[in-house]
Every structure is written in structure tokens, then in C-alpha cells.
C-alpha positions, 0 to 999 in steps of 0.5 A: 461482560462476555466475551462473545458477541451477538454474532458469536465472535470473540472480542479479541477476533474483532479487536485483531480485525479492526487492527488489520482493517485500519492498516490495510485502508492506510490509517498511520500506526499512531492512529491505530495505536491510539485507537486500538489503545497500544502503547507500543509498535510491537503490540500494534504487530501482535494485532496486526495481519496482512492478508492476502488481498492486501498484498496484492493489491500494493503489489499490483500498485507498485507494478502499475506504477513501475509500468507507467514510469517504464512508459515515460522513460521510453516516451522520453528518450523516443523524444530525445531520439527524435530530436537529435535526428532532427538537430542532425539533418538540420546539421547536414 
């Protein structure tokens, strides 16, 4: 068996790639670990590597996220506001 491919890639290059591409598409670690053939979670992490891309794209789901849960905080306490002007005058 060699260890360079037809594409002139190490099998252990691909092994660490197929790990971190199941993580970043959000495969669960048993998964992973069942797959890649690990038996340990610190095994999964030796293979394991978040890139860059990767980061930034949970870092820019969790800011999409703050930012529509920042709009509906605001949007309900604009109602809020809007009903007790209208409890008010209703009051006066």
C-alpha cells in the first residue's frame, strides 16, 4: 500500500481533511469518531482543524442571530411602549 495517492497526497493529509470537513458540515463527534475509526475525543482533536473559513462563518451566524433577537427585544418593547400611551390616554 502506498502512502501517496494519485493526486500525490498523503493518506494522513486526507484522513485530517475528511475529519475536519465532517466537523465543519456539523457531523456529531460519535459520528466522526465512528467514521475516522477513533476511539477517543482526544484523538478526534489531534485530526481535527478549524479553519479559518469555518470560524467565520459560526461567528457571523451567532451575530446574525444576536442581531434579530436585538430587533425583536426592541420591537417589543416599542409595543409595550405603544400600549402603555394608549392604556394612558385611554386612563385620561
Amino acid at each position: 500500500m502506498s502512502w501517496i495517492d494519485g493526486f500525490g497526497n498523503m493518506r494522513h493529509d486526507n484522513r485530517h481533511t475528511l475529519v475536519t470537513e465532517l466537523a465543519e458540515f456539523g457531523a456529531g463527534d460519535e459520528v466522526i469518531m465512528s467514521i475516522a475509526g477513533h476511539v477517543s475525543r482526544a484523538m478526534l482533536s489531534r485530526y481535527s482543524r478549524v479553519r479559518m473559513e469555518a470560524k467565520r462563518r459560526a461567528l457571523d451566524e451567532i451575530a446574525a442571530r444576536q442581531c434579530a433577537a436585538d430587533e425583536k427585544r426592541k420591537a417589543e418593547a416599542e409595543r409595550r411602549k405603544q400600549t402603555v400611551v394608549v392604556v394612558a390616554g385611554c386612563a385620561i
